[in-house]
C-alpha positions in Angstrom: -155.5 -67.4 105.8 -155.8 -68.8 102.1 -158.7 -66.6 101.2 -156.4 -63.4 101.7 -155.7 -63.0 98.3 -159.3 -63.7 96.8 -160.4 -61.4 99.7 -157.6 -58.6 98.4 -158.6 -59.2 94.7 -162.0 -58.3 95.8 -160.9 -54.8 97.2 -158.6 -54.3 94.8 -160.1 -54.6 91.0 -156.8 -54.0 89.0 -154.0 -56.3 90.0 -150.8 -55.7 88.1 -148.9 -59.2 87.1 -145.2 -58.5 87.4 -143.7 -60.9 85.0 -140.8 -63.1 85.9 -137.3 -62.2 85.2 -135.8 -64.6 82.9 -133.2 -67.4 84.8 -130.3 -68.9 83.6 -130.4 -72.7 83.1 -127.5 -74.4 84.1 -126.9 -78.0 82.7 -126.2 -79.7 79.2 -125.9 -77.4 75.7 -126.6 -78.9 72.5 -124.3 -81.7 71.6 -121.2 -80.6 69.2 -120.6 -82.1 65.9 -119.6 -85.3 66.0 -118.0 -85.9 62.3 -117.9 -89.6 63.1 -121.6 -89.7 63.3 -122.5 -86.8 60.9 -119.8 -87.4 57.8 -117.6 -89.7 56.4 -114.2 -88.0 58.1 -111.3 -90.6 58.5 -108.4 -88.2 60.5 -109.2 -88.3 64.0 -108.1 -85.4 66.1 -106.1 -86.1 69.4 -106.4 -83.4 72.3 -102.9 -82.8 74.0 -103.6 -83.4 77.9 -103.4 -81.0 79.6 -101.4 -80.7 83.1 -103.6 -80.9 86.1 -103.2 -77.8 88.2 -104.7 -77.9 91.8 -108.0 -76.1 92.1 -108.7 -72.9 93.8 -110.8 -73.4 96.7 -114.3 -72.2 95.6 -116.2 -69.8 97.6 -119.3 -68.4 95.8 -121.4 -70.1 93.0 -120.1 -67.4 90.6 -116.1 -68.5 91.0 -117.8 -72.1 90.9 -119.4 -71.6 87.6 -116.1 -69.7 85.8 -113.7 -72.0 87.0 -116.3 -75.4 86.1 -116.8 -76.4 82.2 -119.7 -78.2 80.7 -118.8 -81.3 79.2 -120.4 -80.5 76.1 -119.5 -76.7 75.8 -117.8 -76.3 72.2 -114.3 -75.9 72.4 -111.8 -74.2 69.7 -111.2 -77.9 68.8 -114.8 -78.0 67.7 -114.8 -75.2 65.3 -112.1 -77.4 63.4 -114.4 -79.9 63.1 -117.6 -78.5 61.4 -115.2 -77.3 59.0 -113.7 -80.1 57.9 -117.3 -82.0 58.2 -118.8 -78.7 55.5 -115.6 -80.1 53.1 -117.1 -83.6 53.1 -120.6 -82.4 52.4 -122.7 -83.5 49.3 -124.4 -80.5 48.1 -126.5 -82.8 46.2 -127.5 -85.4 48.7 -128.5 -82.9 50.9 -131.0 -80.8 48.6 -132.4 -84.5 47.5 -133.0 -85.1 51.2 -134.3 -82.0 51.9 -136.8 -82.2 48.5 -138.4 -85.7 50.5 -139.1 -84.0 53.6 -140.6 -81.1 52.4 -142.7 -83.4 50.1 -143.6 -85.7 53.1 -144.5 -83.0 55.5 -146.6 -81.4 52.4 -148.2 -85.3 52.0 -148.7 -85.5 55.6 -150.8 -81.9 56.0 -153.3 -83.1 53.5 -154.4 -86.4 54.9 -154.4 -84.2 58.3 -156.5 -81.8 56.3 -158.8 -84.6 54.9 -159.4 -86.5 58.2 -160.2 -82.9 60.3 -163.2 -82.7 57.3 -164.7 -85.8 57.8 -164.7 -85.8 61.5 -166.5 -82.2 61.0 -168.8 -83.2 58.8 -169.8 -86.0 61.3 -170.2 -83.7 63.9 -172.6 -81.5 61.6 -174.9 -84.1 61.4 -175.2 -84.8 64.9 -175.6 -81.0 65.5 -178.8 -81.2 62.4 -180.1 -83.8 64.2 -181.1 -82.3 67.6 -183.7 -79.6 67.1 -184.9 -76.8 69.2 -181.2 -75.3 69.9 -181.0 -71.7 70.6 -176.9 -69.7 69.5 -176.4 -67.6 72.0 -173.4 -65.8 71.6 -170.8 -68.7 71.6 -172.7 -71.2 73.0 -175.2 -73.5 71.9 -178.1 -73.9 74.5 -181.0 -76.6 74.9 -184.9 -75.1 74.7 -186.3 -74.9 77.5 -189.2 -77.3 76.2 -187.0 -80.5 76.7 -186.7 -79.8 80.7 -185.9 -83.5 81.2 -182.3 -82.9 79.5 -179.8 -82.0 81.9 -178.1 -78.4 81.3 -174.6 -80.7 80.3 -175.3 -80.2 76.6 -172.0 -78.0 76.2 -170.8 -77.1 73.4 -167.1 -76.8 72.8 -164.6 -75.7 69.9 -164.0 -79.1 68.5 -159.9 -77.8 68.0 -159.4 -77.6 72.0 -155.5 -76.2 71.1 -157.9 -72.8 70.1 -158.9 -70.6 73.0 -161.2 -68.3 71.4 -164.6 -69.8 69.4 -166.3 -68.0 66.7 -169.1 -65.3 67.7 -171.7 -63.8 65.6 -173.1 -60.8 66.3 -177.0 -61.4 66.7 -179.3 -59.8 63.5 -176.6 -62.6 61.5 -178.7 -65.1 63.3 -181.9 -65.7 62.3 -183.1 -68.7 63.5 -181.7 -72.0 64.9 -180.7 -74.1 61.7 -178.8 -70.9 60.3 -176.7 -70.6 63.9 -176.3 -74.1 63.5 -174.6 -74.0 60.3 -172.6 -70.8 61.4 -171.0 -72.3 64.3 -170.5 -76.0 62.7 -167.3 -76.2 61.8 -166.0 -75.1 65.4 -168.5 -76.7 67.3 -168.8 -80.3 69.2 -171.4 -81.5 71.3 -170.6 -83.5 74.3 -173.8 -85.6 76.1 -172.3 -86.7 79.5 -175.0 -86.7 82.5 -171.7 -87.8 84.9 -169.9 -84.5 83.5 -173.0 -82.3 83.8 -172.5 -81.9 87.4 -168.7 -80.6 86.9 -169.9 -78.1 83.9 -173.0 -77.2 84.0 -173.8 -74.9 81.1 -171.6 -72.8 80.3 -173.4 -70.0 78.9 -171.4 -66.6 78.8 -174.7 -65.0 77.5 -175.4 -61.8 79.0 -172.6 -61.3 80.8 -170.0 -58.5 81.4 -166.3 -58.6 80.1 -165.2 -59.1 83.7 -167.9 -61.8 83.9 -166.7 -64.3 81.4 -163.1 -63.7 82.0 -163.8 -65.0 85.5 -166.3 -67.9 84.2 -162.8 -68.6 82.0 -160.8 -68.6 84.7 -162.3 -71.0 87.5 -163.4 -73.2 84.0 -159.9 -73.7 83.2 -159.2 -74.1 87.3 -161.9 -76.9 87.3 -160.3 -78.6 84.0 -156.9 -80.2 85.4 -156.6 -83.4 87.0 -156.1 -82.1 90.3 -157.9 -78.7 91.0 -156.0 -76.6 93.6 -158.2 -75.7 96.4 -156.8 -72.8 97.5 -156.8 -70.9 94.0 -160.5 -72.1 94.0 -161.0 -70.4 97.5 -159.5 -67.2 96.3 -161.4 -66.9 93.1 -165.1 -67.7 95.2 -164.6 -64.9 97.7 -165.6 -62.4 95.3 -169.0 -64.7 93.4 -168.8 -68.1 91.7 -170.8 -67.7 88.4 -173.9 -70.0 88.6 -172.6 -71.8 85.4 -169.8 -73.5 87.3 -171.7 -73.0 91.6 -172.3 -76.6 91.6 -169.1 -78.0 91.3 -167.5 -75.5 93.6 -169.8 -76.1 96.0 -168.9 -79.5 96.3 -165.5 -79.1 96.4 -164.8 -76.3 99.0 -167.6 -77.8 101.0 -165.2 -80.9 101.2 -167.7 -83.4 99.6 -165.8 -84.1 96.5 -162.2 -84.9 96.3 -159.6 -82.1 94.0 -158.7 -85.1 92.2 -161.0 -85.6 89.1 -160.5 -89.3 88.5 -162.1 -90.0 91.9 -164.6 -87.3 91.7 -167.1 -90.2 89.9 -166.3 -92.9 92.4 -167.0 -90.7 95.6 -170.2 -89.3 94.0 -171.6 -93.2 93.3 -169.9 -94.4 97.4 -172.0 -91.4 98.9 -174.9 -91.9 96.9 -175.3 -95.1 98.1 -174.7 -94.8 101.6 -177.2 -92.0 101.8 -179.8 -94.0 100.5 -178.8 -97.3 103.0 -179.6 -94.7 105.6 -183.1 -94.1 104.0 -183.2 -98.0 104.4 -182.2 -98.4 107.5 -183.8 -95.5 109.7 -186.6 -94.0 107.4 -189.2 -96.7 108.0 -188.9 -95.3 111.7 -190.3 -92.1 111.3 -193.3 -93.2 112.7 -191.9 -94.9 115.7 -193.0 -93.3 119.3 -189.3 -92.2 119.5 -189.2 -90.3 116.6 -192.8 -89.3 115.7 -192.4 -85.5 117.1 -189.5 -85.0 115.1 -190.8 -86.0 112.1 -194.1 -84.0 113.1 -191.7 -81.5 113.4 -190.1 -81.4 110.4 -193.6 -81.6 108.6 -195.0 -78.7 110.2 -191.2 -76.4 109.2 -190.8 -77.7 105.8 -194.4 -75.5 104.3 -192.1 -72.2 105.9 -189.5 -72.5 104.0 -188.7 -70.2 100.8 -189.3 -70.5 98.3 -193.0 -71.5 98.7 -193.8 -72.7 95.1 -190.6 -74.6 95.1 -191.0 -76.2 98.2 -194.7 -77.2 98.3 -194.2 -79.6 95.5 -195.0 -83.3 97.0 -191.7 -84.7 95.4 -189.6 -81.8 96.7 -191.5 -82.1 100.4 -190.5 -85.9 100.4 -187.2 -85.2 99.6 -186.4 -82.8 102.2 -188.5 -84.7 105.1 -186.0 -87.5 104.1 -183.1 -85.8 104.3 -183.7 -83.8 107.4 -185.1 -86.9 109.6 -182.1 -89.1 108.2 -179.7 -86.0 109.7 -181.5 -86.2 112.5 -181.3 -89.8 113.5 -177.7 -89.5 112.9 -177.2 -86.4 114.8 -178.7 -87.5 118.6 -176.8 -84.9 120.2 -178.5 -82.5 118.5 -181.0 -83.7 116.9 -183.5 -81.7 114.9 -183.9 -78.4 115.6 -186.0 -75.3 113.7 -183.5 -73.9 111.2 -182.0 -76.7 110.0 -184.3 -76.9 107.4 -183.7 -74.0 105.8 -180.3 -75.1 105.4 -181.0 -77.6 102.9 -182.5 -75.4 100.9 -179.6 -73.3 98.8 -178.1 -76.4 98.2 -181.2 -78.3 96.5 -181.9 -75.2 94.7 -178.1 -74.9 93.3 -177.9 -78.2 92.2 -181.3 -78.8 90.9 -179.8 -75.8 88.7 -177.6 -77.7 86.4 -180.8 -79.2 85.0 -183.1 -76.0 84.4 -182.5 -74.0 81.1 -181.1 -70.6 81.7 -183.7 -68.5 81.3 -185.9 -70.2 84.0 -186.5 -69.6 87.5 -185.9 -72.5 89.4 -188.9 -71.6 91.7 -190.8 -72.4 88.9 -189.4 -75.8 88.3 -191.5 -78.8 87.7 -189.3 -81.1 89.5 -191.5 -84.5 89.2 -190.6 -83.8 85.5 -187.2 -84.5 86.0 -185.4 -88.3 85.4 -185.6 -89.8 88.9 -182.1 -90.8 88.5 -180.9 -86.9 88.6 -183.2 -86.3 91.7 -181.7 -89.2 93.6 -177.9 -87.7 92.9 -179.3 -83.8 93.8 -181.0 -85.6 97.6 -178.0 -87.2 98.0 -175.7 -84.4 97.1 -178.1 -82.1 99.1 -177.8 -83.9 102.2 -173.8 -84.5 102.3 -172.9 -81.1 101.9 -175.6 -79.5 104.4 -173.7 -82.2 107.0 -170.8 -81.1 106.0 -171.9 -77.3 106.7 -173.2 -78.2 109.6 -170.3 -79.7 111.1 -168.9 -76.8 111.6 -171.7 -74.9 113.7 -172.9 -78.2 115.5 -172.8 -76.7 118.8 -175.4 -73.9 117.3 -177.6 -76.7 117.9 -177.0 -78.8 120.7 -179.1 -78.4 123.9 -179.6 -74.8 124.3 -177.9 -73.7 121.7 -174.6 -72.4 123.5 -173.2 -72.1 119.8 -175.5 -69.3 118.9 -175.8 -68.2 122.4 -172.1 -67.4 122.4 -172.4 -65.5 118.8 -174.8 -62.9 119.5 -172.8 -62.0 122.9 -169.9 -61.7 120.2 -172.1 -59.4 118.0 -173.3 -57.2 120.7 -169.6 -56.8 122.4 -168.5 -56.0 118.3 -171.4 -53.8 117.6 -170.7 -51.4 121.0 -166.9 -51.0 119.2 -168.1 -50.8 115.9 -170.6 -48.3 116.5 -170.9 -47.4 119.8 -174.6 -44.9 118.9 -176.9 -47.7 117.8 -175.5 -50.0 120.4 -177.0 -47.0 122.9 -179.9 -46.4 121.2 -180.7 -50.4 121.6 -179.7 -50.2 124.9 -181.5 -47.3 125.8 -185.0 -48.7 124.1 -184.1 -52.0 125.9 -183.9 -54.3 122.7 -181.9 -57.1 123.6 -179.4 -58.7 120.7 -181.1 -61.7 121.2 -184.9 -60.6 120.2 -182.9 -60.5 116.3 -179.7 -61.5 116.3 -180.7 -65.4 117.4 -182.3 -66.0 114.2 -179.5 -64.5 112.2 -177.2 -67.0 113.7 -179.7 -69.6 113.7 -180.6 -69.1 110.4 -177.4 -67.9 108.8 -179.5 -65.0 107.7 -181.5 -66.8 105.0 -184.6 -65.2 106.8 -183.4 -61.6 106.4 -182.1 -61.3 102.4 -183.2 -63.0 99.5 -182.6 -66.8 98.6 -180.4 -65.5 95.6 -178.4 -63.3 98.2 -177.7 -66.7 100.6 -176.5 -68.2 97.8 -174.1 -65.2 96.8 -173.5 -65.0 100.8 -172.6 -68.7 100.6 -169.8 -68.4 97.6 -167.9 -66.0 100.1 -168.6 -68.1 103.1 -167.6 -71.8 101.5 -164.4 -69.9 100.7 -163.4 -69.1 104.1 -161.7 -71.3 106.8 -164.5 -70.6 108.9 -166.5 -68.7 106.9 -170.0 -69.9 108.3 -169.3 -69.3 112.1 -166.0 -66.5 112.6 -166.5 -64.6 109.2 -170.6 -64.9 109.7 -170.4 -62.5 112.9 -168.7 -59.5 110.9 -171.6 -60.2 108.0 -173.9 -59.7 110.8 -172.3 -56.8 112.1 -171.7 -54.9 109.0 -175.6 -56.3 108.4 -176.8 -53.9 111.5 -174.6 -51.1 111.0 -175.8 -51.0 107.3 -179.7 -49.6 108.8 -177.9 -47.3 110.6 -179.9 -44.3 109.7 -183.6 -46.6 110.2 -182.4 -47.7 113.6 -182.0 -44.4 115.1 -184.9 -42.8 113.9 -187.3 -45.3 115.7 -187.6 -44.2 119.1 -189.7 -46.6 121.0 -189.2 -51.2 121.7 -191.6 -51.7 119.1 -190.2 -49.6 116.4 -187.1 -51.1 116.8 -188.1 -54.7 116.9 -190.5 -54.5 114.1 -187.8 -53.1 111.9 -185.0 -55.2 112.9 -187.3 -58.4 112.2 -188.7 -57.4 108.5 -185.8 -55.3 107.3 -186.4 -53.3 103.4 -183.7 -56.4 101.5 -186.5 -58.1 99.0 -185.2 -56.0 96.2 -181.6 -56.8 97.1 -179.1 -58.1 94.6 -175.3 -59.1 94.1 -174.3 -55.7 94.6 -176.0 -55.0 98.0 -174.6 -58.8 99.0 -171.0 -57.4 97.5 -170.7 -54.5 99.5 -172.2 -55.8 102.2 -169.4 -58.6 102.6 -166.9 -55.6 101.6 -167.9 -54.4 104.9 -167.7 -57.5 106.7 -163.9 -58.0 105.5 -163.0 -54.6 106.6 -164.2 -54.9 109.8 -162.9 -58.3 110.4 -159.3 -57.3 109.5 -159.9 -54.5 111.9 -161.4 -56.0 115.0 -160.8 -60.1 114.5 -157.0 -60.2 115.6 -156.8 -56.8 118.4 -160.0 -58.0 120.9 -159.1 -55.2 123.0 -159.2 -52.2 119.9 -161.3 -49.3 120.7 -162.9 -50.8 123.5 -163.2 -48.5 126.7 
């Protein structure tokens, strides 16, 4: 499984490196002196030949290597040589020549030196030029005010051969032309919409050690030409910080390609296909084929979280278009309640790259954004919820065998997990079912906090099958962890009350941790020995 490793870094905080032991290179040494090319040497030396003796037969690579020479190794011939070349030497000649390089290189350093100023200095101005910029720590962030700027305003050490930036502390700074001029001469602003998308901001603000050394690490991961998927898998298992979430969504969901150059190209392709579908299918909405599932959709959308978000005319058009487009493409399934809450971590991830830092994107005034950026984010939306869903299609087919088939899963797991609650269920006749259908219909997102799905969903873009297999030990571990609440209720209502409205508003990145902790456990457990425990 290529999430092993992420999944073991998780566990495990402290992973020792063990570095490499050093290998011998075998091939071509330096050259020896040649005093026909280095001197003025007239006497030629002649090599007696030497009688050919027949070789041993060799048997390892060691008896191969002592009885094989390199063709350039220095003989005792050579030593000869550099002696007679050091007679024929011009003491003066070579301090002369020596005197012109050091000279040149010294020459050379200063126009370096002079053309490193300028291009600073130019880049000062720009910076003076843009007001209402905020230092925080080592980055240089856009005020909130100017929403309709995208969040790729990144600043960057303008010597990219330096890994560390400069960083001062904050009562230095005391407002935002003196952090400006404090961070000028390492600072370089870049103003690519196209790039903002594959950076976001990245802020290191308020975050711990650990925190930014991760940030570094999947920013780095991100930069080559060809980002290697699995690394990026193992690094997501354990949280993808929301400065870099968008990208990695798009990659592990499979949308865009590891290679960077194309990256551009399959964004622009996809965008335009989505929105020939608008073209082609939207108008029929209103047809007597398709009126109740567009009724439908009208009638979930208002239900979805969160609220103030979603209730926004621009953001309701968007997502009746992109669920009725799915759903005229999808006639096996078609639509079906849950599927709209699908939609929604995406929207709200990517609409992210646009909002300032500080601001909740519940909050967000999105008809105040370019309508460029909120044709990429619908289109963006809707190709990675088909790509999700194309792995749990048959969770929505008729009947829904898919989720059907996952809560008998759960129930048979829970009775070996915990063999107590799955009695007290039983014995208060609570069927799986009456909960657990809505936890596989819904991937959860009705029981935890839309800032926990979107945690969940870094761990679960990062596995093979990480939103159907790994999604049954979440839901597992998910019972087991109200162990306590489930056996003190001792009636059908009780238990169904609390099962359907369990305590998680107040849950956070470390409930969402441990609770996939859990999940992994259990899954290395149970997942490969069916038969384990069970009576």
């Amino acid at each position: 499984m290529s999430s092993d490793t992420g999944r073991k870094q998780f566990w495990k905080r402290n992973v020792s490196k063990v570095p490499g032991s050093i290998q011998h290179v075998y091939g071509a040494q330096h050259p020896p002196f040649d005093p026909l090319l280095h001197g003025t040497l007239t006497k030629t030396v002649q090599k007696t030949p030497t009688t050919p003796t027949k070789l041993k037969k060799v048997t390892t690579f060691q008896e191969f290597e002592s009885n094989t020479s390199d063709a350039w190794d220095a003989g005792e011939d050579d030593d000869e040589l550099l002696a007679m070349a050091a007679e024929n030497l011009n003491t003066k000649v070579v301090m002369e020549t020596a005197n012109k390089v050091i000279q040149n290189h010294t020459k050379l350093q200063e126009q370096n030196k002079c053309q490193e100023i300028q291009q600073t200095e130019e880049e000062i101005a720009e910076l003076e030029e843009l007001p209402s910029y905020t230092n925080i720590d080592n980055t240089i962030v856009k005020s909130a005010s100017e929403s309709q700027i995208p969040k790729s305003y990144v600043i960057e050490s303008i010597d990219r051969s330096k890994s560390q930036s400069v960083v001062f502390p904050d009562e230095i700074i005391t407002d935002t032309q003196q952090s400006l001029r404090g961070e000028k001469h390492s600072l370089q602003r870049q103003h690519s919409v196209p790039q903002q998308a594959e950076q976001g901001l990245l802020n290191t603000a308020g975050l711990s050690e650990r925190e930014a050394f991760r940030l570094e690490k999947f920013k780095q991961l991100l930069a080559g030409p060809n980002t290697d998927l699995d690394e990026l898998r193992k690094l997501s298992w354990s949280g993808i910080p929301k400065p870099v979430r968008s990208i990695t969504w798009k990659l592990l969901s499979g949308y865009l390609p590891a290679n960077v150059e194309r990256r551009d190209g399959t964004l622009k392709r996809k965008q335009k296909e989505y929105f020939a579908f608008i073209e082609q299918y939207y108008n029929s909405r209103n047809d007597e084929a398709n009126q109740s599932t567009y009724r439908q959709i009208q009638i979930d959308i208002p239900r979805m979280s969160p609220e103030t978000l979603i209730l926004q005319p621009v953001v309701t058009e968007i997502f009746e278009r992109i669920l009725f487009i799915w759903a005229i493409r999808h006639p096996a399934s078609g639509y079906v309640q849950g599927i709209n809450d699908l939609v929604t971590p995406f929207f709200v991830v990517f609409i992210g790259d646009y909002v300032a830092e500080e601001e909740e994107v519940e909050n967000v005034d999105v008809s105040s954004l370019p309508e460029e950026v909120l044709r990429n984010i619908e289109a963006d939306s809707y190709w990675c919820m088909s790509k999700l869903l194309d792995g749990i299609q048959d969770n929505y087919t008729f009947a829904q065998p898919g989720i059907q088939k996952k809560v008998k899963i759960l129930e048979e797991l829970v009775s070996r997990i915990d063999e107590q609650v799955h009695r007290h269920l039983h014995h208060y006749e609570v069927e799986y079912l009456q909960f657990a259908f809505r936890w596989m219909n819904n991937l959860l997102m009705r029981e935890v906090p839309l800032r926990c799905t979107i945690r969940l969903w870094d761990t679960y873009q990062s596995e093979p099958e990480g939103f159907s297999h790994f999604h049954l030990y979440v839901c597992a571990a998910f019972l087991v962890r109200w162990r306590k609440e489930i056996l003190e209720e001792k009636d059908f209502h009780g238990l169904l009350i609390l099962l359907q409205n369990l305590p998680t508003v107040n849950w956070g990145n470390e409930d969402v941790s441990l609770l996939l902790a859990e999940a992994y456990r259990l899954e290395f457990a149970f997942a490969d020995a069916p038969n384990h425990y069970k009576k």
